[in-house]
C-alpha positions as CSV (number, residue, x, y, z in Angstrom):
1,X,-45.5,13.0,-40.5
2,X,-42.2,11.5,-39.9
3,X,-39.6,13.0,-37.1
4,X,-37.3,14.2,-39.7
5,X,-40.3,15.9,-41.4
6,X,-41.2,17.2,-37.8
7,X,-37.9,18.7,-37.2
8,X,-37.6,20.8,-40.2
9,X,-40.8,22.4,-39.9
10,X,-39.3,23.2,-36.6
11,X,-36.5,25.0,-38.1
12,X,-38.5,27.1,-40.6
13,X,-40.6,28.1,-37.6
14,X,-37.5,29.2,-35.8
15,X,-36.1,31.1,-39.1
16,X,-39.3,32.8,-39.6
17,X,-39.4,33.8,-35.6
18,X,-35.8,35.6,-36.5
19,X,-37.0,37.6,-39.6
20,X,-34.8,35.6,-42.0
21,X,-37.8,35.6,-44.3
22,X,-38.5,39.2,-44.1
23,X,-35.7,40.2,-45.7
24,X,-33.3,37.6,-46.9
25,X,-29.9,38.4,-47.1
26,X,-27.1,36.2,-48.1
27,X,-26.1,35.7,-44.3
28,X,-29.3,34.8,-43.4
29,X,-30.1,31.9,-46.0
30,X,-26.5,31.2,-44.7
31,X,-27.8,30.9,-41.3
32,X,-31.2,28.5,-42.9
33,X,-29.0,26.0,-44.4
34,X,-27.0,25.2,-41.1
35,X,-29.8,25.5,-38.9
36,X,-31.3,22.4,-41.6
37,X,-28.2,20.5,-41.4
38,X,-27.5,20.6,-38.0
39,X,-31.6,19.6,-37.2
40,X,-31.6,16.3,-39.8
41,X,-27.4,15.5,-39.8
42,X,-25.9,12.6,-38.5
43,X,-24.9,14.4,-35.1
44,X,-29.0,15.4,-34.7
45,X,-30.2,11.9,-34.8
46,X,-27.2,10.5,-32.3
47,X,-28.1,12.8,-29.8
48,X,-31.7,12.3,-30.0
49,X,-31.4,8.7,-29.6
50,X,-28.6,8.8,-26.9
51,X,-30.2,9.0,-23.0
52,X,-30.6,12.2,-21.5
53,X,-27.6,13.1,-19.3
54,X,-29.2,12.9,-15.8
55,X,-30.6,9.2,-16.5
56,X,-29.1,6.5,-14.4
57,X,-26.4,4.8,-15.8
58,X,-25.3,2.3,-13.1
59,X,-22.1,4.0,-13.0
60,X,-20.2,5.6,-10.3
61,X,-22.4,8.3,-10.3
62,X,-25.4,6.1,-10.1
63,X,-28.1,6.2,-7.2
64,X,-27.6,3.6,-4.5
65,X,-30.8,2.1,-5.1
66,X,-30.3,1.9,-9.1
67,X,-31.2,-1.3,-10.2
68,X,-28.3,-3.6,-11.6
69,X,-27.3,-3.9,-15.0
70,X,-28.7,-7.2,-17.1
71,X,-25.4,-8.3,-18.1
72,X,-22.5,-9.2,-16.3
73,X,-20.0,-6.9,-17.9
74,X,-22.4,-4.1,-17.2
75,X,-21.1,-2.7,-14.2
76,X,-17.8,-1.4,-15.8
77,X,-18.2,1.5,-18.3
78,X,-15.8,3.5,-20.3
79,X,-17.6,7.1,-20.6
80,X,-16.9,9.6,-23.2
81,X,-17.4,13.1,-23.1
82,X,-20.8,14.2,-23.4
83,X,-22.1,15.5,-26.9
84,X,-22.7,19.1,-27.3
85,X,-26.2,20.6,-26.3
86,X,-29.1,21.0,-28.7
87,X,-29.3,24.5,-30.5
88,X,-30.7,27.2,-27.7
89,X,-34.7,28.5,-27.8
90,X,-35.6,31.5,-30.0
91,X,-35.1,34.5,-28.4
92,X,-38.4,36.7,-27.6
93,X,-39.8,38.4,-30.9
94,X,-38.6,42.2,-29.5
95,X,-34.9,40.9,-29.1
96,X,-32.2,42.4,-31.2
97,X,-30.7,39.9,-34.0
98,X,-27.8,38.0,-33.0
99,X,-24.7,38.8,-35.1
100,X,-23.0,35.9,-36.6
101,X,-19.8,35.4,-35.3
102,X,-16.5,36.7,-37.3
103,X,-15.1,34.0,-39.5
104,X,-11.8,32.5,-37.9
105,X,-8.7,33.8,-39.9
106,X,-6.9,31.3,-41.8
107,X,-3.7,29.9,-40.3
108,X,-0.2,31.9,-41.6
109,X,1.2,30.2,-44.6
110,X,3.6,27.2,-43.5
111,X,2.2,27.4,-40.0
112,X,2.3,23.7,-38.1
113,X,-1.5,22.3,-37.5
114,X,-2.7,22.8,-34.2
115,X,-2.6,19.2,-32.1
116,X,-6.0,18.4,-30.5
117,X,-6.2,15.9,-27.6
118,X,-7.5,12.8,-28.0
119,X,-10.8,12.9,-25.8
120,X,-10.3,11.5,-22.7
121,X,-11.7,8.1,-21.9
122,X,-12.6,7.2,-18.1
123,X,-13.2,3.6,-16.9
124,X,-15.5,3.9,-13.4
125,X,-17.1,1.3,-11.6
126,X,-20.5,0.4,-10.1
127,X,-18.8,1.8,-7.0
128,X,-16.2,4.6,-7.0
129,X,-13.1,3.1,-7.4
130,X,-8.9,4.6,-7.6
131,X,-6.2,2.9,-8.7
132,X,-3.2,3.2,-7.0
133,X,0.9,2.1,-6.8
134,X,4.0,2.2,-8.2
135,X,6.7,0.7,-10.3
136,X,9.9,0.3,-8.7
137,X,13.1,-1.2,-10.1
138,X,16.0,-1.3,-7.7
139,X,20.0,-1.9,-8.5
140,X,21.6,-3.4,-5.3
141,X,25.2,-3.9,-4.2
142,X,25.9,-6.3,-1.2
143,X,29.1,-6.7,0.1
144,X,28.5,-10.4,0.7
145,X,26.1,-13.5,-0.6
146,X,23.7,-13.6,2.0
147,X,20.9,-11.8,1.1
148,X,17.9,-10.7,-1.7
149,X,16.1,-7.8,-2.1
150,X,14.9,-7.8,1.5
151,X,16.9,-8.5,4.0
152,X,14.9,-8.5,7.0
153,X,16.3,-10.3,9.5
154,X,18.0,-12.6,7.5
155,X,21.1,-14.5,8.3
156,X,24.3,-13.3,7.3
157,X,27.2,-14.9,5.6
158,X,29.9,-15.7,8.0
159,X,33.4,-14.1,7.7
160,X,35.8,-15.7,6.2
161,X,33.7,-18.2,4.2
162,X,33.6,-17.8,0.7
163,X,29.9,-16.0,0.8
164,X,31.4,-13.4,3.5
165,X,33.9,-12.5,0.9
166,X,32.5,-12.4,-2.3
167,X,29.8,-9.7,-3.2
168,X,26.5,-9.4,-4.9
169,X,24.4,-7.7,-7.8
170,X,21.0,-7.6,-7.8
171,X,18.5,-6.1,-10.3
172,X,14.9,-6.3,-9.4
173,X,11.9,-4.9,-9.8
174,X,9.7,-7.7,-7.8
175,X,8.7,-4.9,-5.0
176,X,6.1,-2.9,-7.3
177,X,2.9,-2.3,-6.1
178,X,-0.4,-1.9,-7.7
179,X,-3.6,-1.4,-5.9
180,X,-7.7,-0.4,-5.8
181,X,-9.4,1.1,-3.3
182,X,-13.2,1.2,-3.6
183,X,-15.5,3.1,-1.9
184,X,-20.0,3.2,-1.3
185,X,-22.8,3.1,-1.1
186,X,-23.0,5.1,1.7
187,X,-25.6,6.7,4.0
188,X,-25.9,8.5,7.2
189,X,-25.5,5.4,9.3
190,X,-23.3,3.4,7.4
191,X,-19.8,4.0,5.2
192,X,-18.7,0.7,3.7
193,X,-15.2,0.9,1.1
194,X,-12.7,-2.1,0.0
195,X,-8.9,-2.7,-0.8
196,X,-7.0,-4.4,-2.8
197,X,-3.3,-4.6,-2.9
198,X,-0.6,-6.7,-4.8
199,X,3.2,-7.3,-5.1
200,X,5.7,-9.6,-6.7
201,X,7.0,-10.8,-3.8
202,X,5.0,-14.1,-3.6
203,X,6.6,-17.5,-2.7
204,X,8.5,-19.4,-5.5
205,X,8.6,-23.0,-6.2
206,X,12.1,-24.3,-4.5
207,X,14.5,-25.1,-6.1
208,X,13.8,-21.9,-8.7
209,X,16.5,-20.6,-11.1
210,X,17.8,-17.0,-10.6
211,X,15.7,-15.8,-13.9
212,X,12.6,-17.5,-13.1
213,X,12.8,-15.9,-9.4
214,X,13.3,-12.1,-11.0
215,X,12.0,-12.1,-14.2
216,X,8.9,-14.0,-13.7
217,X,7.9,-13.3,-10.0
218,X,4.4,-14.7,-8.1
219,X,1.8,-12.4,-8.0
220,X,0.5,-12.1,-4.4
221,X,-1.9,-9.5,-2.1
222,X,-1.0,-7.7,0.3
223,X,-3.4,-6.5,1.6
224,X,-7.6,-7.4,1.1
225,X,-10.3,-6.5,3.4
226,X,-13.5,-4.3,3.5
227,X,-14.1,-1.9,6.2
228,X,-17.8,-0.9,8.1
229,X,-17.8,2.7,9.3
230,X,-20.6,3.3,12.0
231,X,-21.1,6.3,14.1
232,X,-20.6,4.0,17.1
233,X,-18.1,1.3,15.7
234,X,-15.7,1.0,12.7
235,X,-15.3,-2.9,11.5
236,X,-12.4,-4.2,9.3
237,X,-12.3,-7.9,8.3
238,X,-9.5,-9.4,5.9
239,X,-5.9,-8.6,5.4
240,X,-4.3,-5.9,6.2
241,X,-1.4,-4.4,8.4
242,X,-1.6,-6.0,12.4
243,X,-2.5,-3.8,15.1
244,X,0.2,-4.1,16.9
245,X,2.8,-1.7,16.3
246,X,-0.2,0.7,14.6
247,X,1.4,0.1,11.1
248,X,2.0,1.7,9.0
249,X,1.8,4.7,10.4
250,X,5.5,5.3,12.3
251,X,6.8,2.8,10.1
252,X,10.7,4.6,8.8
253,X,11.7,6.0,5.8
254,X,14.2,4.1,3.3
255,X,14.9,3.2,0.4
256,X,15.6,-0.4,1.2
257,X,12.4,-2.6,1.0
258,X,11.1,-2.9,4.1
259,X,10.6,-4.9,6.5
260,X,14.3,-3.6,7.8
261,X,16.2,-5.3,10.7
262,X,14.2,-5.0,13.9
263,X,11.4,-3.2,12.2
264,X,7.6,-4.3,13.5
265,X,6.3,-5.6,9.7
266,X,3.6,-7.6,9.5
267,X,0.3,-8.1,8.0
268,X,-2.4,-10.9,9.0
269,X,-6.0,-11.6,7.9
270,X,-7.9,-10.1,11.1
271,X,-11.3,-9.2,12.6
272,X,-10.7,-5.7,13.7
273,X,-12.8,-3.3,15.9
274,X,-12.2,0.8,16.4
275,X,-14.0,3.5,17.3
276,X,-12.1,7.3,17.1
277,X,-12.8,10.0,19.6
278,X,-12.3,12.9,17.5
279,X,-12.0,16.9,19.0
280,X,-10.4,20.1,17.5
281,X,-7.0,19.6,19.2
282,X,-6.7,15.6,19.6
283,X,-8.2,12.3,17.9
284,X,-8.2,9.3,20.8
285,X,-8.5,5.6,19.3
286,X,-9.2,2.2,20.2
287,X,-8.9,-0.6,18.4
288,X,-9.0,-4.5,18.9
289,X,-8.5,-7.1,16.7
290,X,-8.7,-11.0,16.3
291,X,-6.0,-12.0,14.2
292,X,-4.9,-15.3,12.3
293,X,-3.2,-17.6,15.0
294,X,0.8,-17.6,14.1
295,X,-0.5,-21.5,14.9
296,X,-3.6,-23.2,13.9
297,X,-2.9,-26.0,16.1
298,X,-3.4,-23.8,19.0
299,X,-6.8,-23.3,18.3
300,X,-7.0,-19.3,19.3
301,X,-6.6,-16.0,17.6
302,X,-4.0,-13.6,18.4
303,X,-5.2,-11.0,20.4
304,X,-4.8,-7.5,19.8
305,X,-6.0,-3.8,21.5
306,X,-4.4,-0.8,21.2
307,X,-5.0,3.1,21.8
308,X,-3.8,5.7,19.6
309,X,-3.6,9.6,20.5
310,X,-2.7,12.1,17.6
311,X,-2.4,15.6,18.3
312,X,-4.7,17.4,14.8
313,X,-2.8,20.4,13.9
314,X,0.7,18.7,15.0
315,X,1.7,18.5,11.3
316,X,4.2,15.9,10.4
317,X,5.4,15.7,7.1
318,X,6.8,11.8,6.7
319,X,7.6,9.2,4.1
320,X,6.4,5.8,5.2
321,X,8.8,3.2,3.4
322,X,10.3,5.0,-0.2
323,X,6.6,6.1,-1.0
324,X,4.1,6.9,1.6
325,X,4.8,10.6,1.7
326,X,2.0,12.5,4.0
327,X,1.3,15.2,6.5
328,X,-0.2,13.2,9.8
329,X,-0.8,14.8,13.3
330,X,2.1,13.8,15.1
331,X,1.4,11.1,18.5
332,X,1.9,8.4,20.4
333,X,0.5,4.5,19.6
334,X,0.4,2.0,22.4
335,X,-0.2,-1.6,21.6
336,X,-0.4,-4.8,22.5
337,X,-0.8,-8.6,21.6
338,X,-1.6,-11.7,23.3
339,X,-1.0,-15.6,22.1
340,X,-1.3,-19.1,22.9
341,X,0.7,-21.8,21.3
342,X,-0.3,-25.7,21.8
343,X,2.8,-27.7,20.5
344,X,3.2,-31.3,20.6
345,X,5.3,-32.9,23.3
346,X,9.1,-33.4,22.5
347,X,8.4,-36.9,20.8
348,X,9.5,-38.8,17.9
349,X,5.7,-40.0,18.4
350,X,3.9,-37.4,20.0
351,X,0.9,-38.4,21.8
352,X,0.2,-35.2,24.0
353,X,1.2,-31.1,23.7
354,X,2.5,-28.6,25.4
355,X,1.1,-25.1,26.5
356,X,3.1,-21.8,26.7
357,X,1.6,-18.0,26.6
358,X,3.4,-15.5,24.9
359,X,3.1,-11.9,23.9
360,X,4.4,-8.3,23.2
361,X,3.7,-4.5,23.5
362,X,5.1,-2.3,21.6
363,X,4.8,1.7,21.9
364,X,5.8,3.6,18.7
365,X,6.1,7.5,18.1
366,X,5.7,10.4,15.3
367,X,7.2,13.7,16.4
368,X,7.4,16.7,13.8
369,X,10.6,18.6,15.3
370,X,9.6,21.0,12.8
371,X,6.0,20.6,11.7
372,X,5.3,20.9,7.8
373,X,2.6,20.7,5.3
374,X,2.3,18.9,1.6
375,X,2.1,22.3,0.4
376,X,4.9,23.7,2.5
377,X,7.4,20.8,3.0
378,X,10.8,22.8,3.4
379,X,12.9,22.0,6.4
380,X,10.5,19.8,7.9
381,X,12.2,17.7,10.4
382,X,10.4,14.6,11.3
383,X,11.2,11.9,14.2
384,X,9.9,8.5,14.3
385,X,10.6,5.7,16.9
386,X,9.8,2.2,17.5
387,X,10.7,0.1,21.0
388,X,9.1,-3.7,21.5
389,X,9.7,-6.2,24.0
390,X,8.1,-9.7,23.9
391,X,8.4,-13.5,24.0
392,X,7.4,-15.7,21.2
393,X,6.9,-13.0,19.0
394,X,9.1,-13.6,16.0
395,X,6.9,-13.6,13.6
396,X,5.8,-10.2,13.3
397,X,9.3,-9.2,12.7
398,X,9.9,-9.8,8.7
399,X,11.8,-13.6,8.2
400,X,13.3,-13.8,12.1
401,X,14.1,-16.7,13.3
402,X,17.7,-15.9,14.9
403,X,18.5,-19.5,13.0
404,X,17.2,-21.6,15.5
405,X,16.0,-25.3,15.6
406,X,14.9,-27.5,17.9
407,X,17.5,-29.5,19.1
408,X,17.7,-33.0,18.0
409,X,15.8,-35.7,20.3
410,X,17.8,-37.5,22.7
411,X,19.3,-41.3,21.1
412,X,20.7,-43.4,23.8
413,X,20.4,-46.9,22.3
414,X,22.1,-45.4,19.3
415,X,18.9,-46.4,17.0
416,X,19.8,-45.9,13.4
417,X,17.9,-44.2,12.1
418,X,18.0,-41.7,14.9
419,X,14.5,-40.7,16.5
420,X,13.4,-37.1,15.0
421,X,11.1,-34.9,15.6
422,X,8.8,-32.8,13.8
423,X,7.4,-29.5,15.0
424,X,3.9,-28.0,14.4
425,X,4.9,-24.8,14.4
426,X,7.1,-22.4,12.6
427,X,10.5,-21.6,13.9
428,X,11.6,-18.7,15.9
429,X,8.4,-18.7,18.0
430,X,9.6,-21.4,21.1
431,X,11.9,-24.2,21.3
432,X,12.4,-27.5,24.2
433,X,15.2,-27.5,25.7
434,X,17.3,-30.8,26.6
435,X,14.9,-31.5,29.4
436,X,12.0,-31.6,27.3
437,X,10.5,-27.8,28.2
438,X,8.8,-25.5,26.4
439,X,10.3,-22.4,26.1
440,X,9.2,-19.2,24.5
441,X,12.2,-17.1,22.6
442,X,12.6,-13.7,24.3
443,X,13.5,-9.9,22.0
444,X,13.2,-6.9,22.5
445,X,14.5,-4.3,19.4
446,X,14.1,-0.5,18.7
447,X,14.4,1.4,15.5
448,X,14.2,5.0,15.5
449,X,14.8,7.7,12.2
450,X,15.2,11.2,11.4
451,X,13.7,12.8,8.0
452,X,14.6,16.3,6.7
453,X,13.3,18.0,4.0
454,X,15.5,20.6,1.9
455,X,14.5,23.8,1.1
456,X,13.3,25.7,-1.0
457,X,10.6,23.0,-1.5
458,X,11.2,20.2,0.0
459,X,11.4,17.6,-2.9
460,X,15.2,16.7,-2.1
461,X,15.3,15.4,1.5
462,X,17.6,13.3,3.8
463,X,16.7,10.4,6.3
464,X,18.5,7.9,8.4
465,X,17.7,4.9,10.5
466,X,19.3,2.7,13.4
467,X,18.3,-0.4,14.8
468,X,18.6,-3.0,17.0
469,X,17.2,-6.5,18.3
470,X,17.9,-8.8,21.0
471,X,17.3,-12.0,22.9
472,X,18.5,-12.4,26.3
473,X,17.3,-16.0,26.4
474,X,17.9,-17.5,22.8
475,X,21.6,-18.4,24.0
476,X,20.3,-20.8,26.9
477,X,18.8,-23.3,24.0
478,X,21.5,-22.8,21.2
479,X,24.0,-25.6,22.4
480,X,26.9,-27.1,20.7
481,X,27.5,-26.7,17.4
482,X,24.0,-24.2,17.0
483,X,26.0,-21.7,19.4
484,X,28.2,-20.4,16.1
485,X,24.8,-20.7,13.5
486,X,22.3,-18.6,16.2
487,X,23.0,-14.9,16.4
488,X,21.4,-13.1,19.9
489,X,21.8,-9.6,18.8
490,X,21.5,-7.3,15.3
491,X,22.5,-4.1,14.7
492,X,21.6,-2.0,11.5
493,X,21.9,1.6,10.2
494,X,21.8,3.6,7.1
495,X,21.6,6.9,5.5
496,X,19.2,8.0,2.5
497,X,18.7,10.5,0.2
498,X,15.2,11.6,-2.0
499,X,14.5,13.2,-4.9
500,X,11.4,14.0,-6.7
501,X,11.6,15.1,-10.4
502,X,7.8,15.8,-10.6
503,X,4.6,14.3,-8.4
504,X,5.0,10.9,-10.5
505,X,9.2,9.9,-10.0
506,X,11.5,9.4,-7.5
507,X,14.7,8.6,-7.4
508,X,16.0,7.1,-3.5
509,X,19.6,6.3,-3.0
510,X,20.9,4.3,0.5
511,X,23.7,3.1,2.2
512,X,23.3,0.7,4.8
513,X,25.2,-1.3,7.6
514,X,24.4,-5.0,8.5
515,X,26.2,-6.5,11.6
516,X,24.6,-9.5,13.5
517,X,26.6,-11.2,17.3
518,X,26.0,-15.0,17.5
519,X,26.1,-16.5,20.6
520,X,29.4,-17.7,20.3
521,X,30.3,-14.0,20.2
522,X,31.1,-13.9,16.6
523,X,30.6,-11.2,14.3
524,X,29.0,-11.1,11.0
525,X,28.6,-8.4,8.6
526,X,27.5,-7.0,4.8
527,X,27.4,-3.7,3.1
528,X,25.0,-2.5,1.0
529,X,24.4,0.3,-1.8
530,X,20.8,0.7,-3.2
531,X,20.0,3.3,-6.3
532,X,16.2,2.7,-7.1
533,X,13.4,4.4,-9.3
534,X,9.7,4.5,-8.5
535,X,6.9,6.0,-10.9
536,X,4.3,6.3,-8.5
537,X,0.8,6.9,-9.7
């Protein structure tokens, strides 16, 4: 007997269980003939030869100890909703009849067809796995030629020269984000998860033409490394934010990309260890990490430890950057970082180096004023604060340098060509002075912000920002002509407003103040308006 065969006799056993041959009627053979076309149709045979629905699929949902899929393309799967059930069991023989269901009334005349939604298609992973980011395009106005889309701690234009008079447009969208987070297996002793982030922000080939640097930006991550969650120890090795400064998590709000003038900004591949000592009122963390040396050539890792405490039901509604909005127990971070730089001796022909220590420790705040929830953000008033103070610590600032070189080697036979010299290390960090010693390049900086959000719901809200960074040593190696090119202190400020139209876009508007002192005690300094968009998803 074939299975088709099989299921019909299956059917007439049902339709004799329910009397519909004791006395036919015409609802009853009604009843027969779908009963028969729904047991040997198309839709029948589909189901029977799909998988039954609790069968492993190697998804998402898959057991931990699933085995792997043969091929290689296996592991990502597009699901489709799942097909109806089969028809239900017969009901005992002493159970009333079930009465067929009215027939649906037929639409009004000239009535539009109803729209049904496309079924919904999911793409999963072996693991579980969430896209995340934005799109961002931002319209920016400088009042001078000196800088892109970020600023950091760029140089300005000087006044009075042509760029320190003349302004610039800039459209851009080279600062949206798109990123993955994946998480499992798991079990009771160990939580392992991934991430994935990328800009447009990469390096371009130099000399690169204003289109190719804006309509065709370099891909680049951000951030990529896997974390271990223990009971006794949480690891994290790749790149991500440095542990000094506890970023991101009192970084400001703004709409300008960040990092801002003396803003902590920085991310480094790193070895990181932590373990959080968690109660009802207050979560106490420690952390250490081994992060990439800011030069090989000194032959150690920069060291990093820090402790974190957050107080739990201290709500603090915040924005990190233009789209980080969360509620976070409001704290205090301390943190710290040690480093070693080797640098070969002041030399057109170096045949020795040169040893210097440097470091930092920075202590960083989140105060809510006036504590708030995602679900209740209205007239939240949120404080966050930054101070630093180090030597040889430039580089986790974003693009300092303070614009200065190492001076030029001394000549006194006149040789032509002159003797130079060539550093193995970037600039910013340390510098010789005239007498041939290494010396490490001192700053200290603060930024601290204010974020207020309107009622009645809190989507529209204000923030502003002011910061500064100085060097109290930087003027003793800037001699001659470098004393008009190297600027000791920066000052910058600005005022923001937020809206979001719905949970996917938000519109930012800024103004913002630029004004850098060189050590010749000149003044420099640009204006800037910023209107951007973000679809954040």
């Amino acid at each position: 007997m074939t299975r088709r065969q099989s299921r019909r006799g299956a059917v007439v056993t049902a339709m004799a269980a329910r009397g519909f041959f004791t006395k036919p009627s015409r609802a009853s053979v009604l009843a027969g003939a779908l009963l028969l076309v729904a047991a040997t149709g198309p839709a029948a045979r589909a189901r029977q030869e799909s998988p039954p629905a609790d069968a492993p699929s190697g998804g998402a949902d898959a057991p931990a100890d699933a085995p792997a899929p043969d091929s290689a393309g296996a592991d990502i799967q597009i699901e489709a909703p799942a097909p109806p059930p089969d028809a239900p069991a017969p009901p005992a023989a002493d159970a009333a009849p079930v009465a067929p269901a009215p027939p649906v009334p037929p639409a009004p005349a000239g009535a539009a067809p109803v729209a049904v939604a496309p079924a919904r298609v999911v793409v999963t992973a072996k693991y579980a796995a969430e896209i995340y980011g934005f799109v961002e395009f931002d319209t920016i106005l400088d009042s001078t030629q000196a800088l892109n889309e970020t600023p950091g701690n760029s140089v300005l234009s000087r006044t009075g020269s042509f760029a320190g008079g003349h302004s610039r447009l800039t459209y851009t969208g080279r600062n949206s984000r798109i990123g993955l987070k994946l998480k499992g297996p798991e079990s009771d002793l160990l939580r392992t998860s991934a991430i994935l982030e990328m800009d447009f922000l990469g390096n371009q080939p130099s000399p690169v033409s204003e289109a190719a640097l804006f309509t065709n930006p370099t891909f680049r991550f951000r951030h990529m490394a896997l974390k271990l969650e223990t009971p006794a120890l949480d690891i994290l090795a790749g790149q991500y934010w440095e542990l000094f400064g506890w970023q991101s998590y009192f970084h400001p709000n703004t709409v300008e990309i960040q990092g801002v003038p003396a803003q902590i900004y920085s991310r480094a591949l790193q070895l990181r260890l932590s373990h959080a000592f968690k109660g009802d009122v207050a979560t106490l963390e420690l952390a250490a990490a081994a992060s990439r040396p800011p030069q090989r050539d000194g032959a150690l890792p920069d060291t990093q430890a820090g402790v974190r405490l957050v107080f739990n039901h201290w709500k603090a509604l915040h924005t990190a950057g233009s789209t980080g909005t969360a509620s976070d127990p409001g704290g205090i971070g301390i943190s710290g970082v040690y480093r070693h730089f080797r640098v070969d001796e002041f030399s057109s022909g170096p045949s020795a180096t040169k040893g210097k220590d440097a470091g930092g420790i920075s202590i960083d705040v989140l105060i809510p004023l006036i504590p708030a929830t995602l679900d209740h953000r209205e007239d939240a008033l949120t404080l966050t604060g930054s101070f630093v103070q180090g030597t040889g610590i430039a580089d986790l600032y974003t693009g300092l340098t303070g614009n200065l070189a190492f001076p030029s080697l001394p000549n006194p036979t006149m040789a032509s060509p002159a003797p130079s010299y060539t550093p193995n290390i970037d600039p910013g960090l340390v510098t010789y002075s005239s007498t041939g010693q290494l010396h490490s390049i001192d700053w200290r900086s603060f930024i601290v912000g204010l974020q207020y959000y309107l009622p009645p719901a809190g989507h529209v809200w204000l923030s502003a920002n002011f910061s500064m960074l100085t060097s109290h040593n930087i003027e003793l190696y800037a001699t001659g002509s470098m004393a008009s090119a190297v600027f000791k202190r920066s000052q910058w400020a600005d005022g923001n407003i937020f809206v979001d139209l719905n949970p996917a876009v938000r519109l930012g508007f800024e103004g913002a103040w630029f004004s850098q002192k060189y050590v010749d005690d000149s003044t420099r300094k640009n204006y800037r308006l910023q209107a951007s968009a973000f679809y954040i998803f």
